[in-house]
C-alpha positions as a printed NumPy array, in Angstrom:
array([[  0.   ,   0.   ,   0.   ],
       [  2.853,   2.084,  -0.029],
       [  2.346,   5.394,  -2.227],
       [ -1.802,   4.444,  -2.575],
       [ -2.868,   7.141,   0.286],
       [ -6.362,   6.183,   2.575],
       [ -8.445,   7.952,  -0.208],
       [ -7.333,   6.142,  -3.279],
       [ -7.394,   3.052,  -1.602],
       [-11.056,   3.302,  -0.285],
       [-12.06 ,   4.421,  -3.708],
       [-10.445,   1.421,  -5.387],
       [-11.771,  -0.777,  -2.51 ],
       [-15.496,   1.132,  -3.106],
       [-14.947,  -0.058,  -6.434],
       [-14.023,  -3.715,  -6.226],
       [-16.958,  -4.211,  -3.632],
       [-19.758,  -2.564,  -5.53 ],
       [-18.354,  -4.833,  -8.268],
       [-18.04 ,  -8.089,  -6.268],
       [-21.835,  -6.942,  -5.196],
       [-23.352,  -6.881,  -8.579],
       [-24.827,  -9.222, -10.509],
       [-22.731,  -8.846, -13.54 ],
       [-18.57 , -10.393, -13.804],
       [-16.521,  -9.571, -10.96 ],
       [-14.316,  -6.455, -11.461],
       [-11.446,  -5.912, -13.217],
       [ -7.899,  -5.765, -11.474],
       [ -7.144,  -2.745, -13.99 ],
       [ -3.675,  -1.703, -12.227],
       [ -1.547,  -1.505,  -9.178],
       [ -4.004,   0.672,  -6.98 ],
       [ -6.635,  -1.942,  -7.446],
       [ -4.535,  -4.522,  -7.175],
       [ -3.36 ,  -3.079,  -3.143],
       [ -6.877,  -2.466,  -2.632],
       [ -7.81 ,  -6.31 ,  -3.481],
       [ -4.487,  -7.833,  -1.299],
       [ -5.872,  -5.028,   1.795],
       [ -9.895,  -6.07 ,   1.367],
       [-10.124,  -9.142,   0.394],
       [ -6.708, -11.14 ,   0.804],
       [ -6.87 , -11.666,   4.48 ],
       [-10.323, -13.503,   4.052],
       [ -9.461, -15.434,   0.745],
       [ -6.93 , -16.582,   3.407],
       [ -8.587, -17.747,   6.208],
       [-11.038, -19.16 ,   3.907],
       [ -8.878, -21.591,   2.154],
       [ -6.641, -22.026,   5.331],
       [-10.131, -23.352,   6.954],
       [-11.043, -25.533,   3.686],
       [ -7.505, -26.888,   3.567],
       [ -7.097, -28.219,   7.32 ],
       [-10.259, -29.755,   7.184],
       [ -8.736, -31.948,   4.597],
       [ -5.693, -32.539,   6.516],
       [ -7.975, -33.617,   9.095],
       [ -9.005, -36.192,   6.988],
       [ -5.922, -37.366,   5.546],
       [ -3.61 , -37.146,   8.373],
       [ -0.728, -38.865,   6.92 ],
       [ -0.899, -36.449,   3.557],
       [  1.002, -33.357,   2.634],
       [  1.224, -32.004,  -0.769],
       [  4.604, -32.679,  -2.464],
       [  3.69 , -29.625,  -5.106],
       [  0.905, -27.405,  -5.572],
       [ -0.809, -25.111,  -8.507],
       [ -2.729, -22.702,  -7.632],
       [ -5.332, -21.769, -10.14 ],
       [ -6.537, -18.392, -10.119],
       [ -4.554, -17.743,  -7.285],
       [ -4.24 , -13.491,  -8.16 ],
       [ -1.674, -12.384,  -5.372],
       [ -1.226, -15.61 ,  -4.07 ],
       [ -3.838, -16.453,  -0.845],
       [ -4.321, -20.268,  -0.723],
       [ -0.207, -20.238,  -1.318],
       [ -0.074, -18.752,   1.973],
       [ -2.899, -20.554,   3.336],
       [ -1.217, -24.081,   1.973],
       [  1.897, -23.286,   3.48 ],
       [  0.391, -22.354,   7.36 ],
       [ -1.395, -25.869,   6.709],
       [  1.591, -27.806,   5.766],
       [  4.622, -25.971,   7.   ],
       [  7.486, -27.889,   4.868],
       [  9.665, -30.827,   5.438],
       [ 11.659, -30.128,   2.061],
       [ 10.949, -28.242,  -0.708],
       [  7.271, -28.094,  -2.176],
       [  7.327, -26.528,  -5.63 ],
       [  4.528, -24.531,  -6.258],
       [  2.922, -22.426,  -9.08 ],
       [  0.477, -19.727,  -9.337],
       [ -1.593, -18.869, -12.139],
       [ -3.654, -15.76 , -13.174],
       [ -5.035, -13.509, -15.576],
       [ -3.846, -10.353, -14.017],
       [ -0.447,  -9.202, -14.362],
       [ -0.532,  -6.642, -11.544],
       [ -1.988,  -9.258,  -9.353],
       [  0.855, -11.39 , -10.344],
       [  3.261,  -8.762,  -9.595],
       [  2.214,  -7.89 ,  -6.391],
       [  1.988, -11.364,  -5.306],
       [  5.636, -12.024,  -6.074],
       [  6.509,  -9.091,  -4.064],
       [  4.658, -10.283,  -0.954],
       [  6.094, -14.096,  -1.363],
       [  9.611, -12.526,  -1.611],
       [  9.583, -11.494,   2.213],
       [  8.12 , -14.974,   3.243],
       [  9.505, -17.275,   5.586],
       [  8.046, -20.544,   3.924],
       [ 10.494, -21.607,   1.077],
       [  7.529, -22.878,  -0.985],
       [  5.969, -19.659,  -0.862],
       [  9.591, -17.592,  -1.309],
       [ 10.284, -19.578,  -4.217],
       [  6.671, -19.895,  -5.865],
       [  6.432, -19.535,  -9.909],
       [  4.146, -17.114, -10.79 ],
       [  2.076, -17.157, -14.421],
       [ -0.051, -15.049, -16.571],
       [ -2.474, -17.429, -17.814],
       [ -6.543, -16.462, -19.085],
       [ -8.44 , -19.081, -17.728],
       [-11.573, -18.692, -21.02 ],
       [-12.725, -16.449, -23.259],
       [-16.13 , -15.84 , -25.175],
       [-15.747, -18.318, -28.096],
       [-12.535, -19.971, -27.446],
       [-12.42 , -22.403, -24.26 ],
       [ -8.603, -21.735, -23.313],
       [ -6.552, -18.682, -23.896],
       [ -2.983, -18.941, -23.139],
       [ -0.471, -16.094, -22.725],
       [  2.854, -17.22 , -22.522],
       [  5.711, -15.622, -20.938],
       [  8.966, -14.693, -22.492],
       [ 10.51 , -17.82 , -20.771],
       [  8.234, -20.091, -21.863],
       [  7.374, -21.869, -18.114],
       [  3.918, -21.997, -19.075],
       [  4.149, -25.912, -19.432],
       [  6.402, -26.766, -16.936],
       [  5.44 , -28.721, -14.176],
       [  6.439, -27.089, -10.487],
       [  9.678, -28.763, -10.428],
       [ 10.707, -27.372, -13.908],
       [ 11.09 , -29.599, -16.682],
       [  9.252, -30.377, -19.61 ],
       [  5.831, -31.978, -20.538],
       [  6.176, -35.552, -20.901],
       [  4.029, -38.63 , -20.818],
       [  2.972, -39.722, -17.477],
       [  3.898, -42.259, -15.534],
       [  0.613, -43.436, -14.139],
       [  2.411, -45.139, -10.927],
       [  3.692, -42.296, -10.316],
       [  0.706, -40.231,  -8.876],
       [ -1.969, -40.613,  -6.478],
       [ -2.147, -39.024,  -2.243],
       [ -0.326, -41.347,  -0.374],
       [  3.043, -41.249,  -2.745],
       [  4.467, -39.162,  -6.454],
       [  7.067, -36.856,  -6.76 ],
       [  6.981, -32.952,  -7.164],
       [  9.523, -33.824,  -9.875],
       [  7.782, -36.476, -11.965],
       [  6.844, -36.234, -15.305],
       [  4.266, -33.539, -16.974],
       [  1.104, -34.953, -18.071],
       [ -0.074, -34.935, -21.628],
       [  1.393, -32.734, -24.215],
       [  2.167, -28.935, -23.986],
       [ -0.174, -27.742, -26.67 ],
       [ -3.466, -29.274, -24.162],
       [ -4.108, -32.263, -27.17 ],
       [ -3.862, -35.403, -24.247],
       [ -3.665, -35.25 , -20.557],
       [ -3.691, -32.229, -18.9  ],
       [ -2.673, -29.078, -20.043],
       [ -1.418, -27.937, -16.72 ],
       [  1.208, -29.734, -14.972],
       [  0.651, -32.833, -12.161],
       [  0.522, -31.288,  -8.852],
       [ -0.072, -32.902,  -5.307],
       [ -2.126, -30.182,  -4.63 ],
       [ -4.888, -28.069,  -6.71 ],
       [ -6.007, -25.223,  -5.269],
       [ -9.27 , -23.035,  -7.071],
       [-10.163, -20.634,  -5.229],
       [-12.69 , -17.706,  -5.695],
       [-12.387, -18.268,  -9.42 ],
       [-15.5  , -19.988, -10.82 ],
       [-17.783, -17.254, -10.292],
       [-15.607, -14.877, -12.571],
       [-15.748, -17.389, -15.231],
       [-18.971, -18.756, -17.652],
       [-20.502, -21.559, -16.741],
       [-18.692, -23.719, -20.176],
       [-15.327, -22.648, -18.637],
       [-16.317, -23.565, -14.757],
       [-16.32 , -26.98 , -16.205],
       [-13.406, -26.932, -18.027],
       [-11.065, -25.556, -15.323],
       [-12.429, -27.972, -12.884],
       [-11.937, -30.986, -15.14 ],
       [ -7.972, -29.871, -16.069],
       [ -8.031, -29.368, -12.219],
       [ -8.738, -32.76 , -11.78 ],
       [ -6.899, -34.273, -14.175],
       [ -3.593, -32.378, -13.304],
       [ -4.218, -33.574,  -9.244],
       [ -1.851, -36.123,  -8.216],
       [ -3.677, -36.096,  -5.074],
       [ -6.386, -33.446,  -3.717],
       [ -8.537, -30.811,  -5.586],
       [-10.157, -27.978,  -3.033],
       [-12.674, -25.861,  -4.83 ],
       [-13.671, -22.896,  -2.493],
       [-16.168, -20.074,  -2.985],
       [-18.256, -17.658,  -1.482],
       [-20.684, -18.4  ,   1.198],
       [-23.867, -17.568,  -1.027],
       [-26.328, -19.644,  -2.552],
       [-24.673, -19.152,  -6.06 ],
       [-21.766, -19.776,  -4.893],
       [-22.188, -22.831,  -3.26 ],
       [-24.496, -24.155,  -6.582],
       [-21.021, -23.342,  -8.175],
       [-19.128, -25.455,  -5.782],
       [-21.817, -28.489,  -5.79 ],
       [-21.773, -28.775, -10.022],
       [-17.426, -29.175,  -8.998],
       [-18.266, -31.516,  -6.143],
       [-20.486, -33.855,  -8.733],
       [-17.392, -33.145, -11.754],
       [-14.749, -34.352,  -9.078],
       [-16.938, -37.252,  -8.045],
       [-17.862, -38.782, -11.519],
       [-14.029, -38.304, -12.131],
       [-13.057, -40.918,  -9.347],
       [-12.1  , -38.47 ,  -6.733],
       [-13.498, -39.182,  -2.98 ],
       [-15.119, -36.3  ,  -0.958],
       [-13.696, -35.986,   2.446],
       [-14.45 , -32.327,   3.674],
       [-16.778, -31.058,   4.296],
       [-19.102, -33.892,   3.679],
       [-19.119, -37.196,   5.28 ],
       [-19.948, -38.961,   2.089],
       [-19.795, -38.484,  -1.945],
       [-23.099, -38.91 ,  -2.485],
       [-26.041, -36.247,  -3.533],
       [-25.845, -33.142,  -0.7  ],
       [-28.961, -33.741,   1.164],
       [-29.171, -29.647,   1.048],
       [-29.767, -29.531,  -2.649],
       [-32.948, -28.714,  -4.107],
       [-34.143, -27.379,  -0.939],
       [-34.509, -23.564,   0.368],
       [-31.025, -23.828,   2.204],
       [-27.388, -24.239,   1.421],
       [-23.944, -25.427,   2.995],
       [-21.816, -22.771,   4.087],
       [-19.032, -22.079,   6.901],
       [-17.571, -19.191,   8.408],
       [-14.199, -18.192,   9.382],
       [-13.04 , -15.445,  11.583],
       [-10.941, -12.597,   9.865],
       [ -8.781, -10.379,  12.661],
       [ -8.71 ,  -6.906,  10.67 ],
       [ -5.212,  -4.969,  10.979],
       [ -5.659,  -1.223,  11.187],
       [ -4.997,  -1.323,   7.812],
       [ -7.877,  -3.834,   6.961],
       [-10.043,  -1.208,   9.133],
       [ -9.194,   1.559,   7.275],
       [ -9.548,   0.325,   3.498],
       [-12.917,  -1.102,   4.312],
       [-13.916,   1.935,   6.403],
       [-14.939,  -0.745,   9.509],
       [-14.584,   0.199,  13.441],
       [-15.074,  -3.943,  14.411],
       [-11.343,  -5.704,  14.896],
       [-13.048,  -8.696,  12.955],
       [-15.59 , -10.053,  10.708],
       [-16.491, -13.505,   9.457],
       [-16.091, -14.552,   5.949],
       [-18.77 , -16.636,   4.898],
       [-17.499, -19.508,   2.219],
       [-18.6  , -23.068,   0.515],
       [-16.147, -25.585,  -0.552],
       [-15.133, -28.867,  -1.382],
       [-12.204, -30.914,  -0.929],
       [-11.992, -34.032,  -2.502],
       [ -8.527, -36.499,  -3.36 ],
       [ -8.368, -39.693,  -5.52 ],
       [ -9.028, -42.73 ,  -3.598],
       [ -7.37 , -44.462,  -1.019],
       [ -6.459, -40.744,   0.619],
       [ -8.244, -40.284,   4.183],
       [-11.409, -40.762,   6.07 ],
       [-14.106, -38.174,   6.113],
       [-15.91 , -37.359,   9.07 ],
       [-18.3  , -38.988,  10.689],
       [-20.605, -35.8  ,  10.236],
       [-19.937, -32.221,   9.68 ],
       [-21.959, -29.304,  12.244],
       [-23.37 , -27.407,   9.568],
       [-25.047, -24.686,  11.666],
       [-23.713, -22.662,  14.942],
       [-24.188, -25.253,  18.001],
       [-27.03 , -23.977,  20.323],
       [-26.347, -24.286,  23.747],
       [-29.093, -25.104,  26.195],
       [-29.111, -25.922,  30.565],
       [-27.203, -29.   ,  30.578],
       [-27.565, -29.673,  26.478],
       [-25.933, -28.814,  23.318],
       [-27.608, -29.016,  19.918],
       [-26.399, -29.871,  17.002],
       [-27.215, -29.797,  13.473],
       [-25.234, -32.662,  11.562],
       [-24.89 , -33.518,   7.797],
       [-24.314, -37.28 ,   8.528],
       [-22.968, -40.114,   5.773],
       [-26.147, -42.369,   6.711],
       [-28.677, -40.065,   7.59 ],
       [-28.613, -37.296,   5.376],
       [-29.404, -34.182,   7.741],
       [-29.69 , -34.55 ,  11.211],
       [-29.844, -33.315,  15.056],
       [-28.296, -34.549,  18.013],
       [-28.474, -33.63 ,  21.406],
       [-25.724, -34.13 ,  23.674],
       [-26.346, -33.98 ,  27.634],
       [-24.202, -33.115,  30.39 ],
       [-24.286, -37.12 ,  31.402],
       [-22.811, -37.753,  28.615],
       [-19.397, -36.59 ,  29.951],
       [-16.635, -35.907,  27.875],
       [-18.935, -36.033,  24.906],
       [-20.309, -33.111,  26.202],
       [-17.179, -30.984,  27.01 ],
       [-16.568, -31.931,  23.42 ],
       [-19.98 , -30.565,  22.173],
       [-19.396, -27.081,  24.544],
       [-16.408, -27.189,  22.238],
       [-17.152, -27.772,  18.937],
       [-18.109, -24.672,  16.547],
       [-19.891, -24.619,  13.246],
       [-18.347, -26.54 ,  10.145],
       [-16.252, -28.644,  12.567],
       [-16.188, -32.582,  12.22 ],
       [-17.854, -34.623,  14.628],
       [-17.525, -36.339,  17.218],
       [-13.997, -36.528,  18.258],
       [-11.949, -39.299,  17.078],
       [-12.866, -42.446,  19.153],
       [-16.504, -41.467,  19.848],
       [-18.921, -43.284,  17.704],
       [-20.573, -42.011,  14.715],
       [-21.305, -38.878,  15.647],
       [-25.663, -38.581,  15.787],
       [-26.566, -40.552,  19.305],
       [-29.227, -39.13 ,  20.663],
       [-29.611, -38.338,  24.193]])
């Protein structure tokens, strides 16, 4: 934010959220004021928002890390950060970011320089267009031609099928498919895929074909995250059904892969996760509270065998009653559900005092999560 003073920002920041409001595209990142506007207003909750979606699958795949990661759509680079506070690195985790916006791009470089994570330090960062009106792919290649390259560097090549899947693969294995998109993928194999805040930018002919070449370039685990909304969480249940029907298992936030028991009906799965503003957060947005809760829908899903999903997942704030806790459940067998838990139920019920909205339950060890009382 250096040289954007308080009133350029808020006017760039007035901009992006009547934008972000509207019912038409989201707004442009036209140049390096909106760009610090975007990393000051939005940023910290992209963040906590993927940082949320992404330990709930490490929850339920304790014994995986990502050996690489591409993050598509990534702008100035939040689920990078957000993947590397989740994983915090045993050895180096190649990673690549890839966007539209060159400012974006830009600024996220300069951020990731300062960083203490090597993954994020030594990220590659890449102008790519993820559609455009008649064409399904647009491509805009840099002058070094990395475009193709998988994180660890080299060349497209054909695939070595036994060399992917969650438990297992190297960040340095081959590229799949050719460069030019014909076979395979035409992004590289990465443990991780990240796509983040992206589909609702995007028509609904591209939303399908950046979440298929996201699950064709996953080695191991594609998490789709959106907004909290009912559009956006329609957006994330059509990539929920694309990952399933392409082999992939659901493990967060639902405790099964079959149809959301939400759908068709009047309501819709979201989460929330608290956002601690900085003074700086407080003064692009014009806000007096030290926080606010970013509201998101997501899936994260990983090709089989990969982890266990919860039991059940609280899908609404727990309401606390004398001596009782209730809880609203999406359960694998049930579909919807409530439980009560009572204060003779012991440490079940310390748990349940515990346990907040979009959390898995019950604890490991306790049963399957939708006893009654």
């Amino acid at each position: 934010m250096e040289g954007l003073g308080t009133r350029r920002a808020g006017a760039a920041v007035e901009r992006l959220i009547a934008g972000y409001r509207g019912d038409g595209p989201a707004p442009a990142l036209r140049d390096r004021d909106d760009v610090a506007a975007y990393a000051a207003y939005r940023m910290p909750a992209t963040f906590q928002a993927v940082r949320a979606a992404l330990s709930a699958l490490a929850d339920a795949a304790p014994g995986w890390a990502p050996d690489s990661h591409l993050d598509v759509g990534g702008g100035t680079g939040a689920a990078l950060w957000a993947a590397a506070a989740v994983w915090p690195e045993d050895g180096p985790r190649p990673t690549v970011v890839l966007d539209h916006s060159e400012p974006a791009l830009a600024l996220g470089r300069e951020l990731a320089a300062g960083a203490a994570a090597p993954a994020v330090r030594a990220a590659q960062w890449r102008r790519e267009a993820l559609g455009a009106a008649g064409s399904g792919w647009v491509r805009n290649q840099p002058a070094d031609d990395t475009r193709f390259r998988q994180p660890g560097g080299s060349r497209g090549r054909p695939a070595d099928a036994s060399a992917g899947g969650p438990t297992g693969g190297s960040a340095h294995g081959p590229a799949v498919g050719s460069a030019d998109g014909t076979a395979g993928s035409a992004w590289a194999p990465a443990g991780l895929v990240t796509v983040s805040y992206v589909l609702g930018e995007l028509s609904e002919d591209v939303r399908r074909d950046v979440v298929a070449e996201a699950a064709r370039s996953a080695r191991g685990s594609v998490v789709v995250v959106e907004p909290g909304t009912p559009h956006g969480y329609r957006r994330v249940l059509a990539a929920r059904q694309q990952l399933v029907d392409a082999g992939y298992e659901v493990l967060a936030p639902c405790p099964h892969s079959a149809a959301c028991p939400m759908e068709g009906t009047a309501d819709w799965c979201h989460f929330a996760a608290r956002v601690q503003r900085s003074a700086l957060h407080r003064r692009v947005k014009g806000g007096e509270l030290g926080h606010e809760d970013e509201k998101f829908a997501y899936v994260a899903a990983a090709r089989i065998p990969a982890g266990t999903p919860a039991p059940a997942r609280v899908v609404r704030h727990p309401q606390l009653r004398k001596g009782q806790v209730l809880l609203e459940l999406c359960t694998a067998g049930e579909g919807l559900a409530r439980t009560t838990v009572s204060k003779r139920q012991g440490p079940r019920y310390r748990a349940a005092r515990d346990v907040r909205w979009g959390d898995a339950w019950p604890p490991p060890g306790e049963g399957d999560g939708h006893e009654g009382v």
